[in-house]
PyMOL Python script that loads the backbone (N, CA, C, O; Angstrom):
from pymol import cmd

cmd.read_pdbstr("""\
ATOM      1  N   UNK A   1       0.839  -1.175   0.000  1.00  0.00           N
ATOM      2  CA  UNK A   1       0.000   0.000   0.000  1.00  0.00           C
ATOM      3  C   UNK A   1       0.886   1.241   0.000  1.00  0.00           C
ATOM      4  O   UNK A   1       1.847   1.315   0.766  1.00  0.00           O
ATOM      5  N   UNK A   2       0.472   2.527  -1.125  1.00  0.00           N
ATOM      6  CA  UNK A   2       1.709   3.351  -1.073  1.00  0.00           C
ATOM      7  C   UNK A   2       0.919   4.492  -0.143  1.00  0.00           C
ATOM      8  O   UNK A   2      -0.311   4.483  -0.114  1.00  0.00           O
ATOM      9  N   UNK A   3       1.500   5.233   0.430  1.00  0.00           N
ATOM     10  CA  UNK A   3       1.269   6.168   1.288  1.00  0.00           C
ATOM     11  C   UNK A   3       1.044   7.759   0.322  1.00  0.00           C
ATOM     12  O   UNK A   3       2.107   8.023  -0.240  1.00  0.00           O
ATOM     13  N   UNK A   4       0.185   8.586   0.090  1.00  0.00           N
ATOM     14  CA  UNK A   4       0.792   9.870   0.040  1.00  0.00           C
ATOM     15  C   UNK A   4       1.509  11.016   0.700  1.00  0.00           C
ATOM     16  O   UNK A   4       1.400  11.553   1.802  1.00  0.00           O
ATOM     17  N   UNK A   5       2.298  11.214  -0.375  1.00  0.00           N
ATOM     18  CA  UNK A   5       3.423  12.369   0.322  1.00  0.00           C
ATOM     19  C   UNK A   5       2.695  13.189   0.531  1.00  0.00           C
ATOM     20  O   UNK A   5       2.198  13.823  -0.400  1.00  0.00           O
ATOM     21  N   UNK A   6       2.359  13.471   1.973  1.00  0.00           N
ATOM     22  CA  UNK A   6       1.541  14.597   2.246  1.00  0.00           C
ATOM     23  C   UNK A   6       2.697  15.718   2.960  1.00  0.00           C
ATOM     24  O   UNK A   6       2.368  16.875   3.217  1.00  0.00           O
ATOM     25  N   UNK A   7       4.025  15.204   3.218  1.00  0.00           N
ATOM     26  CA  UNK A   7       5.026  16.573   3.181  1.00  0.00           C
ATOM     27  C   UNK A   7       5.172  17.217   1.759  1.00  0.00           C
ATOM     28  O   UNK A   7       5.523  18.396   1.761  1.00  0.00           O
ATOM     29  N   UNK A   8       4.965  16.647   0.607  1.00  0.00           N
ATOM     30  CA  UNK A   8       5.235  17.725  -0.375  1.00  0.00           C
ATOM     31  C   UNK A   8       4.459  17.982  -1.061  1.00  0.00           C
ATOM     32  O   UNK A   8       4.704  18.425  -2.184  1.00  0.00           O
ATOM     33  N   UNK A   9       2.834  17.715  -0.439  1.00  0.00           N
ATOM     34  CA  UNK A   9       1.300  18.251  -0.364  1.00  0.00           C
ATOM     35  C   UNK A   9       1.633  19.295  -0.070  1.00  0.00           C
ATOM     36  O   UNK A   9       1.369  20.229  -0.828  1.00  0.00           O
ATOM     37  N   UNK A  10       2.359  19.524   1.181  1.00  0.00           N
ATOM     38  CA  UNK A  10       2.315  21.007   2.684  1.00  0.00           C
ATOM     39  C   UNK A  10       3.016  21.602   1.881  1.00  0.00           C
ATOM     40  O   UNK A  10       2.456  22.693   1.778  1.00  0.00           O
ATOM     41  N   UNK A  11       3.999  21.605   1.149  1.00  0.00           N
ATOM     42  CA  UNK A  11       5.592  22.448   0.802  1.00  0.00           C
ATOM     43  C   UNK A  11       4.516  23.069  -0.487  1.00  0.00           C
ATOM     44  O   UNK A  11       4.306  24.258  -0.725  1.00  0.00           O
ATOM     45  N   UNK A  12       4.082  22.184  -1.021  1.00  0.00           N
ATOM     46  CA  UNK A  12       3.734  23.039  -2.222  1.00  0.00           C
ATOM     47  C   UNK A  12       2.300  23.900  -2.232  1.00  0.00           C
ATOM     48  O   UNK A  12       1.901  24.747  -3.031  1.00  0.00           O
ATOM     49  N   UNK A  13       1.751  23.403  -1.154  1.00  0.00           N
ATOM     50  CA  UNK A  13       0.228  24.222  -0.947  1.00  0.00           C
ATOM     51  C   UNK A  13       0.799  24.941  -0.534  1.00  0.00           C
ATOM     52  O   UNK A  13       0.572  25.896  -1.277  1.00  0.00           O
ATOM     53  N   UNK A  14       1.865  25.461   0.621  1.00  0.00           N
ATOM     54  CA  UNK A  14       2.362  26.295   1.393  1.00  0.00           C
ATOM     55  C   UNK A  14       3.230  27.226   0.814  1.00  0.00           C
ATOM     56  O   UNK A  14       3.485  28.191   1.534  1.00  0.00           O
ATOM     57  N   UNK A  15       3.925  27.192  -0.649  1.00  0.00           N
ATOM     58  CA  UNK A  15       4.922  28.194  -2.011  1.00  0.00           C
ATOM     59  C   UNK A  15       3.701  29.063  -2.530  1.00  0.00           C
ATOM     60  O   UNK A  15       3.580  30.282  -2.650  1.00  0.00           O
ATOM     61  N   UNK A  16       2.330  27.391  -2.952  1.00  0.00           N
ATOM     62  CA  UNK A  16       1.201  28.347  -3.337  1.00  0.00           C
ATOM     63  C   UNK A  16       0.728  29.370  -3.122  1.00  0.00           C
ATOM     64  O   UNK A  16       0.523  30.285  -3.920  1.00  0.00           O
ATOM     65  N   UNK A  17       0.463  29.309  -1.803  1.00  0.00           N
ATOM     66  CA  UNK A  17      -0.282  30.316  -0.541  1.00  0.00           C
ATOM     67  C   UNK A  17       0.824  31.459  -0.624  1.00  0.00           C
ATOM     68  O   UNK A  17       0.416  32.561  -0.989  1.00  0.00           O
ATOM     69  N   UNK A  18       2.206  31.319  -0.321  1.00  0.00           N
ATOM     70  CA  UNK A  18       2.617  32.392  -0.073  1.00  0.00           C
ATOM     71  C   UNK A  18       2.811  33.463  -1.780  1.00  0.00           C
ATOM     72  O   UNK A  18       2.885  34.692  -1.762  1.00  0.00           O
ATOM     73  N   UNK A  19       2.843  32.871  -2.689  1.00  0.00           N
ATOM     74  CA  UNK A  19       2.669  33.242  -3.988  1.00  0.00           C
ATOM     75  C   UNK A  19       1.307  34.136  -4.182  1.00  0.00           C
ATOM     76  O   UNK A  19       1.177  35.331  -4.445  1.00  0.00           O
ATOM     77  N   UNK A  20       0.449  33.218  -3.977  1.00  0.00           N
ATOM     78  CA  UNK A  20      -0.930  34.259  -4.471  1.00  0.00           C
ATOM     79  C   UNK A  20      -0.965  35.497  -2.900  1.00  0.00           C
ATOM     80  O   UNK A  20      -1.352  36.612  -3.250  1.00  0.00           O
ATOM     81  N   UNK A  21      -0.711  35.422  -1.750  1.00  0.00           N
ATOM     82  CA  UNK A  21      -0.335  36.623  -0.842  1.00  0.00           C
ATOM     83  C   UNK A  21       0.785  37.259  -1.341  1.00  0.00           C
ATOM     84  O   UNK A  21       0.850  38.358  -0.790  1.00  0.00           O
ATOM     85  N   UNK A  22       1.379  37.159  -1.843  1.00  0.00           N
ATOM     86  CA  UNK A  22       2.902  38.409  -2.408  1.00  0.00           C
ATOM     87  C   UNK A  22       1.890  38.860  -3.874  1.00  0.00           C
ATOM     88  O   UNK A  22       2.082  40.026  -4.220  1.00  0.00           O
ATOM     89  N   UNK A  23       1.215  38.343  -4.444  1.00  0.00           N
ATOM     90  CA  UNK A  23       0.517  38.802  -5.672  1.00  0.00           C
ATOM     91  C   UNK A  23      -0.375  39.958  -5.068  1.00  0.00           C
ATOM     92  O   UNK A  23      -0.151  41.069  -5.547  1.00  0.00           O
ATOM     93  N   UNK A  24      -1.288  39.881  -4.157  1.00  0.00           N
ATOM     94  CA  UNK A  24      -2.243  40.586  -3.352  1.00  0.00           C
ATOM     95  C   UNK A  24      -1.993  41.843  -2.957  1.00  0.00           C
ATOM     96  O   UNK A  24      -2.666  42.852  -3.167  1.00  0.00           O
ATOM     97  N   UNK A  25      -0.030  41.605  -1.816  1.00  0.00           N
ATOM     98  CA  UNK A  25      -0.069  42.572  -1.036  1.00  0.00           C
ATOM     99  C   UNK A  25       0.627  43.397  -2.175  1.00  0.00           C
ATOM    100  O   UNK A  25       0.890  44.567  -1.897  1.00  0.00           O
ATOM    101  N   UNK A  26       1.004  42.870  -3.596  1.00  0.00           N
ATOM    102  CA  UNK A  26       1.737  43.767  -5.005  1.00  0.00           C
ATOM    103  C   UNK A  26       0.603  44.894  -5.424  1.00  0.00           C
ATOM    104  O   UNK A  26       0.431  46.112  -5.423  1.00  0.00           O
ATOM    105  N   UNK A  27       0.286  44.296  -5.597  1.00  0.00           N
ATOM    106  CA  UNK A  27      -1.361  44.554  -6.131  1.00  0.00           C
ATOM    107  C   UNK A  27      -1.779  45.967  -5.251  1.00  0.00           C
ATOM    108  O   UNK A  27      -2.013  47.082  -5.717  1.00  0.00           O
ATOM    109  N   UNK A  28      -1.789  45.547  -3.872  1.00  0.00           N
ATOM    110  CA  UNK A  28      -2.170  46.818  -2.905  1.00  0.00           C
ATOM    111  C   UNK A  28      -1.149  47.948  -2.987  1.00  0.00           C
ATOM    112  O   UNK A  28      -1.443  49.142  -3.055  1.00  0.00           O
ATOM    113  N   UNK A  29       0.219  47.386  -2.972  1.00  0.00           N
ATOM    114  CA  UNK A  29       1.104  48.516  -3.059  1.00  0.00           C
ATOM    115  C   UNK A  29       0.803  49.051  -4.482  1.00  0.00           C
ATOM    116  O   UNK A  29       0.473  50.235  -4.549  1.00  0.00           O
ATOM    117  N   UNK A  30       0.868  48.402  -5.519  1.00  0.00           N
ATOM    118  CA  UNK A  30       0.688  49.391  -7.001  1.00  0.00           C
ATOM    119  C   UNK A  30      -0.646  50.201  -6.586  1.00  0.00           C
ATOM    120  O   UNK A  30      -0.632  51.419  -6.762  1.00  0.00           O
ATOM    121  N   UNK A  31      -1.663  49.663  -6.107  1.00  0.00           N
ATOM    122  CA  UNK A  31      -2.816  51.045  -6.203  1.00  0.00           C
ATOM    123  C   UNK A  31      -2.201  51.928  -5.378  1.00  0.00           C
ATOM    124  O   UNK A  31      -1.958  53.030  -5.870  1.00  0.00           O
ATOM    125  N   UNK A  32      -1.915  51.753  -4.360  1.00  0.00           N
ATOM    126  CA  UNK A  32      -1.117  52.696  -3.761  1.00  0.00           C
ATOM    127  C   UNK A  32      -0.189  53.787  -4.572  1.00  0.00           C
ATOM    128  O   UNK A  32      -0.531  54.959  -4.418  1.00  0.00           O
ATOM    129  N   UNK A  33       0.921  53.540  -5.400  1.00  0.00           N
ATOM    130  CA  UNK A  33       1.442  53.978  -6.071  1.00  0.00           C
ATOM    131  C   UNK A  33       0.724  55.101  -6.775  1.00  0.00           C
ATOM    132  O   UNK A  33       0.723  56.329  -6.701  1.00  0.00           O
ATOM    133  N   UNK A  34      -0.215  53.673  -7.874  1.00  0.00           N
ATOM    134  CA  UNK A  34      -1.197  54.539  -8.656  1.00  0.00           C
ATOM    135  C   UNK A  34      -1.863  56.126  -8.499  1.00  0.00           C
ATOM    136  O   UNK A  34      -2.183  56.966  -9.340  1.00  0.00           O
ATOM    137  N   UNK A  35      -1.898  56.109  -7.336  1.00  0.00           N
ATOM    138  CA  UNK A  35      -3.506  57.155  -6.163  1.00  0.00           C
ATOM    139  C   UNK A  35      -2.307  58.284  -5.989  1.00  0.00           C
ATOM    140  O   UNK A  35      -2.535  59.494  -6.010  1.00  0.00           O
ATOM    141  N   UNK A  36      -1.184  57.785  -5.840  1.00  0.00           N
ATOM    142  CA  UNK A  36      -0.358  59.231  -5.014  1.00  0.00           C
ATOM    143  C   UNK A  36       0.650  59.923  -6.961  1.00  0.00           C
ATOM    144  O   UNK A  36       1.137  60.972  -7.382  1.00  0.00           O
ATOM    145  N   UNK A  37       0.487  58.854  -7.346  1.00  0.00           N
ATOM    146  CA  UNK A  37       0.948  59.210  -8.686  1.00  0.00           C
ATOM    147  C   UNK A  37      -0.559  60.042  -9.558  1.00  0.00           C
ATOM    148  O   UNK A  37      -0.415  61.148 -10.078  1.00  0.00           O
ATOM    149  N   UNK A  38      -1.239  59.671  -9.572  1.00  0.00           N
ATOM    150  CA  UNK A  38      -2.903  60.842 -10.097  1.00  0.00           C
ATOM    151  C   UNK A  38      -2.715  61.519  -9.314  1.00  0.00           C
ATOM    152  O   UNK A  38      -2.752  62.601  -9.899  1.00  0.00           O
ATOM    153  N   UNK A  39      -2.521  61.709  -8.323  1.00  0.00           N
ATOM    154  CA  UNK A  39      -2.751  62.399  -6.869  1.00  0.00           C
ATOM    155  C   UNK A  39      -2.113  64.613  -7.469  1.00  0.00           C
ATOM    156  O   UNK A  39      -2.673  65.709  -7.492  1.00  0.00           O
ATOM    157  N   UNK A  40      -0.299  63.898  -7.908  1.00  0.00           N
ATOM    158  CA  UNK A  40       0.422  64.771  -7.995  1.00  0.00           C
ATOM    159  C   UNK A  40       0.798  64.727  -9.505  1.00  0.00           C
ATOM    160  O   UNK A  40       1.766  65.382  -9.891  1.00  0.00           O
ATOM    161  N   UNK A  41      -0.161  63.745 -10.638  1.00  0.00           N
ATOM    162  CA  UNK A  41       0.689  64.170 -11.702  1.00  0.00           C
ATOM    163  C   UNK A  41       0.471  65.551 -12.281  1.00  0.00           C
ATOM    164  O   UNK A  41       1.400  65.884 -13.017  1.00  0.00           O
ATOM    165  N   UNK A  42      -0.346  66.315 -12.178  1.00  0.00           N
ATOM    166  CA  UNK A  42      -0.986  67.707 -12.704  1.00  0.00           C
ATOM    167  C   UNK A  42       0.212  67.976 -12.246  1.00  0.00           C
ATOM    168  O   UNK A  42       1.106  67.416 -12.881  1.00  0.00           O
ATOM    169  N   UNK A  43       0.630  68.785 -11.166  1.00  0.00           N
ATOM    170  CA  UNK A  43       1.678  69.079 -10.159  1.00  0.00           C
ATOM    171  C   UNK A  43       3.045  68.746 -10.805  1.00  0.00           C
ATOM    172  O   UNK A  43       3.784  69.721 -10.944  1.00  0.00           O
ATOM    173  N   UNK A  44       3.556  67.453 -11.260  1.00  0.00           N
ATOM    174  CA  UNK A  44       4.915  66.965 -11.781  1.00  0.00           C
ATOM    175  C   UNK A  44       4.518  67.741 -12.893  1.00  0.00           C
ATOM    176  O   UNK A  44       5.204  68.762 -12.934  1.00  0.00           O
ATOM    177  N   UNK A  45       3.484  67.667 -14.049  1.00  0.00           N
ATOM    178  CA  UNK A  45       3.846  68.249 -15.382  1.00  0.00           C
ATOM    179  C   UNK A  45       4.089  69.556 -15.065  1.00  0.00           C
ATOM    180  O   UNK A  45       5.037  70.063 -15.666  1.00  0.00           O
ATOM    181  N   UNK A  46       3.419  70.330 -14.188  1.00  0.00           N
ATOM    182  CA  UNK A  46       3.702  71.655 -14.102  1.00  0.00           C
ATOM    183  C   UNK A  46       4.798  72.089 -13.630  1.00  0.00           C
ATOM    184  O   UNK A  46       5.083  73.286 -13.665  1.00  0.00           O
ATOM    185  N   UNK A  47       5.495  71.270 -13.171  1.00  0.00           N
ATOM    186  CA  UNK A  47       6.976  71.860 -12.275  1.00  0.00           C
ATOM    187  C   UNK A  47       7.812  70.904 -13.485  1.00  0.00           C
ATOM    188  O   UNK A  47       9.014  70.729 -13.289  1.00  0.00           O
ATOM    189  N   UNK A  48       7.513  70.614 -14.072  1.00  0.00           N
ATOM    190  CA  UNK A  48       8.279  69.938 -15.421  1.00  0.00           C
ATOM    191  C   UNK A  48       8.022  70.939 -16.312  1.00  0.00           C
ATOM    192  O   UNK A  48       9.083  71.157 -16.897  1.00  0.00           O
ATOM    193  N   UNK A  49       7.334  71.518 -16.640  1.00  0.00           N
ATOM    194  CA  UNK A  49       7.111  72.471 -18.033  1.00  0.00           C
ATOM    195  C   UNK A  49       7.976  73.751 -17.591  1.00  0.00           C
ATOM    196  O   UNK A  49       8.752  74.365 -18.323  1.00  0.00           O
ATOM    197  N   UNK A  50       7.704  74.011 -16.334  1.00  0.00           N
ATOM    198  CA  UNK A  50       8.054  74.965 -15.617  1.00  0.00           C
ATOM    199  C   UNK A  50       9.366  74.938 -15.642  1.00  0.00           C
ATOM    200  O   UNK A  50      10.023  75.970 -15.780  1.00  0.00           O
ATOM    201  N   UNK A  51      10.050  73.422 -15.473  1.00  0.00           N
ATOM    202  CA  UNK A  51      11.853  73.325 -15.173  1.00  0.00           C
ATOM    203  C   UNK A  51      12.369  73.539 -16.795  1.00  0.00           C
ATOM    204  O   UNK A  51      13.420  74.112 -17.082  1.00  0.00           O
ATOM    205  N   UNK A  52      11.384  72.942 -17.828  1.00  0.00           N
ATOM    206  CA  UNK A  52      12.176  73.224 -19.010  1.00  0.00           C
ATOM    207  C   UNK A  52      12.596  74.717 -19.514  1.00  0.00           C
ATOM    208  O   UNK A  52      13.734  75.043 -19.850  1.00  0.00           O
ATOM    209  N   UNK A  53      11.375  75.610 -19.497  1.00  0.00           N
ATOM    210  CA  UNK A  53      11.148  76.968 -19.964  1.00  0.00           C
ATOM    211  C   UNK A  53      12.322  77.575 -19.398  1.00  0.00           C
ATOM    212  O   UNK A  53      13.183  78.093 -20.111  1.00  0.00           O
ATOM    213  N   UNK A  54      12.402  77.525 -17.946  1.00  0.00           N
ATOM    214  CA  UNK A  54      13.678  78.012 -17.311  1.00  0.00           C
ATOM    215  C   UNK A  54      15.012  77.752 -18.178  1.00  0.00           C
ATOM    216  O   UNK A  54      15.603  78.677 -18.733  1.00  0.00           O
ATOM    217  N   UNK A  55      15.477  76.263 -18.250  1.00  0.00           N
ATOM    218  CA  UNK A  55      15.921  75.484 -19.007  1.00  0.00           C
ATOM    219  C   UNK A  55      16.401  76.594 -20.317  1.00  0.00           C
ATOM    220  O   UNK A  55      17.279  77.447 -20.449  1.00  0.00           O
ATOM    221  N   UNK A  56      15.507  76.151 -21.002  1.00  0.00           N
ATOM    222  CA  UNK A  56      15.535  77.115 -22.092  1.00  0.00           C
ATOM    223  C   UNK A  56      15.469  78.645 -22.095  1.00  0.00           C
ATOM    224  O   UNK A  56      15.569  79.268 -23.152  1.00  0.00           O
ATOM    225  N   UNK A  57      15.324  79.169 -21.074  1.00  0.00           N
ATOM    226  CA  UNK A  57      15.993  80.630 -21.005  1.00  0.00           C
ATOM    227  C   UNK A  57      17.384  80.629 -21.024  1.00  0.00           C
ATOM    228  O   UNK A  57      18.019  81.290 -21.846  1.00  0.00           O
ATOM    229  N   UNK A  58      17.861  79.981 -20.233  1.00  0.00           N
ATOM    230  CA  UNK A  58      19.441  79.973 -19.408  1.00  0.00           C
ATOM    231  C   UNK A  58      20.001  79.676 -21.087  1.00  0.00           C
ATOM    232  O   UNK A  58      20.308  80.555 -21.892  1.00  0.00           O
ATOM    233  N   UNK A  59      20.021  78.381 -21.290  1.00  0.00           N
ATOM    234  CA  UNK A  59      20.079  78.193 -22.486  1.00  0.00           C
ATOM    235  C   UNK A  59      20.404  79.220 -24.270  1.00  0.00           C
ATOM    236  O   UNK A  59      21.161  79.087 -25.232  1.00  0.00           O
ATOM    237  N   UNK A  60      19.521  79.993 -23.934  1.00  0.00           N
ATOM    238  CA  UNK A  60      19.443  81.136 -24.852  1.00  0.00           C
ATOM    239  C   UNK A  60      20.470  82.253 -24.085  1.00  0.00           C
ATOM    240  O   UNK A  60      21.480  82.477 -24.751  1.00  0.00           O
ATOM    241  N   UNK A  61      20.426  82.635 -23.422  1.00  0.00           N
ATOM    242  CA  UNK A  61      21.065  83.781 -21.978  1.00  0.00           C
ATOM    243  C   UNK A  61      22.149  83.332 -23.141  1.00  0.00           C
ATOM    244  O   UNK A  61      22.153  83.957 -24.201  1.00  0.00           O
ATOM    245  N   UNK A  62      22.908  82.429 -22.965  1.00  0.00           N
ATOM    246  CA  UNK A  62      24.050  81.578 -23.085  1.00  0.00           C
ATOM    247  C   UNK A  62      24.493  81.666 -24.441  1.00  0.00           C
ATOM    248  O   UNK A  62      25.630  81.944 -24.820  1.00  0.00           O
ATOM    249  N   UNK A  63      23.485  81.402 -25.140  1.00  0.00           N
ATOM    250  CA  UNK A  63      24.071  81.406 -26.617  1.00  0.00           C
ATOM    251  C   UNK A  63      24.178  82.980 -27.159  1.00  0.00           C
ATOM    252  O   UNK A  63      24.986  83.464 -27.952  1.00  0.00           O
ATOM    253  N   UNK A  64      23.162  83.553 -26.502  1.00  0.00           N
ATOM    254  CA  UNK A  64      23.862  85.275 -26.827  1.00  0.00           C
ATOM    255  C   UNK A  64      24.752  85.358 -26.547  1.00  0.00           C
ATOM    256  O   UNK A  64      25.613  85.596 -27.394  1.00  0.00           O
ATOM    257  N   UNK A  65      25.116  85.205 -25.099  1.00  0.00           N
ATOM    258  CA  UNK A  65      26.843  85.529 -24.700  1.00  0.00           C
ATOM    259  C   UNK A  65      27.418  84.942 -25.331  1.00  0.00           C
ATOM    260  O   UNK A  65      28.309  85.682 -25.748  1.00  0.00           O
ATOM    261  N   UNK A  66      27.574  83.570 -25.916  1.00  0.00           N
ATOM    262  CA  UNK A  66      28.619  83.152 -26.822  1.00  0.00           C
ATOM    263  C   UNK A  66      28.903  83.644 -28.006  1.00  0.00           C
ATOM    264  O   UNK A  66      30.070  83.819 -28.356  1.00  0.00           O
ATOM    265  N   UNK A  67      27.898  83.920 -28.747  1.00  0.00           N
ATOM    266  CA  UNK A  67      27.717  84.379 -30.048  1.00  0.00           C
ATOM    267  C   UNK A  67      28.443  85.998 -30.105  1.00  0.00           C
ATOM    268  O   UNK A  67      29.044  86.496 -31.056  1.00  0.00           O
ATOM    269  N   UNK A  68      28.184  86.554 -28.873  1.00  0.00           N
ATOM    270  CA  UNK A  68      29.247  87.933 -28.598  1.00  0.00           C
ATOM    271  C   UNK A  68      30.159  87.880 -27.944  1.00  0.00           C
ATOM    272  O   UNK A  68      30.548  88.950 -27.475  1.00  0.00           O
ATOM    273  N   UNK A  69      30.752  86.902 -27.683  1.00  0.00           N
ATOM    274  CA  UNK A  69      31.922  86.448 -27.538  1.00  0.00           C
ATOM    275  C   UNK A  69      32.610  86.148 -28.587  1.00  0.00           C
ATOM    276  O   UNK A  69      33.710  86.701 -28.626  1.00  0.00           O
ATOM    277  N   UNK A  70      32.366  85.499 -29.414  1.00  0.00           N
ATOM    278  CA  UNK A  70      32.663  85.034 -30.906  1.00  0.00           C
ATOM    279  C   UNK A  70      33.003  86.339 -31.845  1.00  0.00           C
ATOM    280  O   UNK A  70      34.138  86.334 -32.322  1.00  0.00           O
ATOM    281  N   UNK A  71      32.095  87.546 -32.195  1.00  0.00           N
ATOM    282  CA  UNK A  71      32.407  88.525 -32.431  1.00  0.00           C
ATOM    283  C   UNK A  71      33.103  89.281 -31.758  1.00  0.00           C
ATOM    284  O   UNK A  71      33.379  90.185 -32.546  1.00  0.00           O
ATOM    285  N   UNK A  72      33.721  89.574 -30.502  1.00  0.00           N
ATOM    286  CA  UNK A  72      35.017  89.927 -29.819  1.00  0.00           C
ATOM    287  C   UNK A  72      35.872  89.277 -30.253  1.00  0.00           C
ATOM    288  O   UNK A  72      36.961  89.836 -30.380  1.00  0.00           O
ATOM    289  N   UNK A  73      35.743  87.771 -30.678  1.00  0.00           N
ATOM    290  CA  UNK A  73      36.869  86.810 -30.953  1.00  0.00           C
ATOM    291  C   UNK A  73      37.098  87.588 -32.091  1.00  0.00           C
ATOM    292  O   UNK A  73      38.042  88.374 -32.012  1.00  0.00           O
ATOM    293  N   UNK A  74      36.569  87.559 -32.952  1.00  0.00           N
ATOM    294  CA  UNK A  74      36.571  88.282 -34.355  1.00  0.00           C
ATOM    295  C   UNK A  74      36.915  89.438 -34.665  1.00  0.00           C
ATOM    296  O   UNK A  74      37.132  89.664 -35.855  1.00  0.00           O
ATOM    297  N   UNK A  75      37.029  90.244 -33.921  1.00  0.00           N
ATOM    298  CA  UNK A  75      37.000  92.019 -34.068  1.00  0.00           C
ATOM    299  C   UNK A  75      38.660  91.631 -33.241  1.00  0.00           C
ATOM    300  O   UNK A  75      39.537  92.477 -33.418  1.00  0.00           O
ATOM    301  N   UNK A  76      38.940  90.648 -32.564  1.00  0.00           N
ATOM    302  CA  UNK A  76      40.367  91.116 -32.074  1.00  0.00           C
ATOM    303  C   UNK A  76      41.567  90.162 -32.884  1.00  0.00           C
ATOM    304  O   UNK A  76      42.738  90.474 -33.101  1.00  0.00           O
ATOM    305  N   UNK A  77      40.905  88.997 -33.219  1.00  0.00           N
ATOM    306  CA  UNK A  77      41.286  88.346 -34.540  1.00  0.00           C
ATOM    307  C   UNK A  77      42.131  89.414 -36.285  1.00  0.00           C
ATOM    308  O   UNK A  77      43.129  89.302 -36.997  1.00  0.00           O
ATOM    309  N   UNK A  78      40.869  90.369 -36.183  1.00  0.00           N
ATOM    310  CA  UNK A  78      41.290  91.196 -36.990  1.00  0.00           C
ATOM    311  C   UNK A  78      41.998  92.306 -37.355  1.00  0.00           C
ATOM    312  O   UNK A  78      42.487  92.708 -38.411  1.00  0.00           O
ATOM    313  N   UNK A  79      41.920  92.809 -35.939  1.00  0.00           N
ATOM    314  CA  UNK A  79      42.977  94.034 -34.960  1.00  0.00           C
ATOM    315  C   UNK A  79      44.390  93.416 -35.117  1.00  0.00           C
ATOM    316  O   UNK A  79      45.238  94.021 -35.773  1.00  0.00           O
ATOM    317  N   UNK A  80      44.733  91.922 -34.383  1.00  0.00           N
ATOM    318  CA  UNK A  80      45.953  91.322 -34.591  1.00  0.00           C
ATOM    319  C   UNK A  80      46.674  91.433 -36.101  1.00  0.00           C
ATOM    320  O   UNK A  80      47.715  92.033 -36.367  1.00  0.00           O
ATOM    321  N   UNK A  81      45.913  90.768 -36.901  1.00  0.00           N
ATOM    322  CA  UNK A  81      46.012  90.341 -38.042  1.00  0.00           C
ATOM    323  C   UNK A  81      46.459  91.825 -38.768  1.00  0.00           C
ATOM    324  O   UNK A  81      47.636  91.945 -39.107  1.00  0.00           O
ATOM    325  N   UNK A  82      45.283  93.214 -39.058  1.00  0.00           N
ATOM    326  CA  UNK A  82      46.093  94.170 -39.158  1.00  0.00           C
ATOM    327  C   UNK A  82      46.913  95.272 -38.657  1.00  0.00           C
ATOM    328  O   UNK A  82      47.171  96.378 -39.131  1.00  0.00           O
ATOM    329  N   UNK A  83      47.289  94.627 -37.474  1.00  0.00           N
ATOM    330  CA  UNK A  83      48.322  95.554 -37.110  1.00  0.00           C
ATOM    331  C   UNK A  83      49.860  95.213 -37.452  1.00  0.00           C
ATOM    332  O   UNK A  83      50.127  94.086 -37.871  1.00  0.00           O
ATOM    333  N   UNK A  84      50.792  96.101 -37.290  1.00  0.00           N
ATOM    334  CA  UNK A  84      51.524  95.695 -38.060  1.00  0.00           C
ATOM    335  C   UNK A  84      52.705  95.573 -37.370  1.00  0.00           C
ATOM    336  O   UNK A  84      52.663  95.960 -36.202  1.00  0.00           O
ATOM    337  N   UNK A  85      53.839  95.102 -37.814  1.00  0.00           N
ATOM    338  CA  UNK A  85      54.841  94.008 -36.718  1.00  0.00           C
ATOM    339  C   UNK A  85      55.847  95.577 -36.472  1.00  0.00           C
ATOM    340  O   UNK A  85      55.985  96.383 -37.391  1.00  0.00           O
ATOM    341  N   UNK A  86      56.450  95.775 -35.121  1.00  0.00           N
ATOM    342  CA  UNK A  86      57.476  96.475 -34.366  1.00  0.00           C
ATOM    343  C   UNK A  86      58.684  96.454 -35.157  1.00  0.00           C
ATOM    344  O   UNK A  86      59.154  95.376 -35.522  1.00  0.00           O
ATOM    345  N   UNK A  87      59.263  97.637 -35.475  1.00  0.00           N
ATOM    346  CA  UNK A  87      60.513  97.260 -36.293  1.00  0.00           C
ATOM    347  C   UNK A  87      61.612  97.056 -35.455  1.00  0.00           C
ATOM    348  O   UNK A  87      62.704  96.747 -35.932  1.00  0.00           O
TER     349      UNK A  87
END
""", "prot")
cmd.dss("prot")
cmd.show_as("cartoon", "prot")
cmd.util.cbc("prot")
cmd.orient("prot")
C-alpha cells in the first residue's frame, strides 16, 4: 500500500499560498502607487514644463553671450592680423 506524500502536499500548498499573498499585497502597493501618482501628476507636469522653460531661457542667456563672444573673438582676430609688426 503506497502512502501519500503529504510533506510535499504542505511544501507546495504552502509556495502556493505564499505566492498568491505576495501577488495581493503587489497589487495593494501598485494602487497605492497609482492614487499618489494621479494624486500629484498635474503638479509633476507643471513643475516639469516649468523646469524646461527656465531650461531654455538659461540656455538662450548663453548662446547670446557666446555668439558675442565670438564677435570679440573676431574684431580682435582682426585688430591682430592688421596691425603691423614692431621694427
Amino acid at each position: 500500500m503506497k502512502f501519500f506524500p503529504w510533506h510535499l502536499f504542505l511544501i507546495t500548498s504552502t509556495i502556493f499560498l505564499m505566492g498568491i499573498g505576495l501577488s495581493i499585497s503587489g497589487n495593494e502597493q501598485l494602487c497605492v502607487y497609482n492614487n499618489i501618482y494621479a494624486r500629484y501628476e498635474k503638479d509633476f507636469n507643471e513643475k516639469q514644463a516649468l523646469f524646461e522653460q527656465t531650461i531654455l531661457a538659461d540656455i538662450k542667456k548663453l548662446r547670446k553671450k557666446f555668439d558675442a563672444n565670438n564677435v570679440q573673438i573676431k574684431e580682435l582676430q582682426q585688430k591682430l592680423i592688421n596691425q603691423k609688426p614692431p621694427i
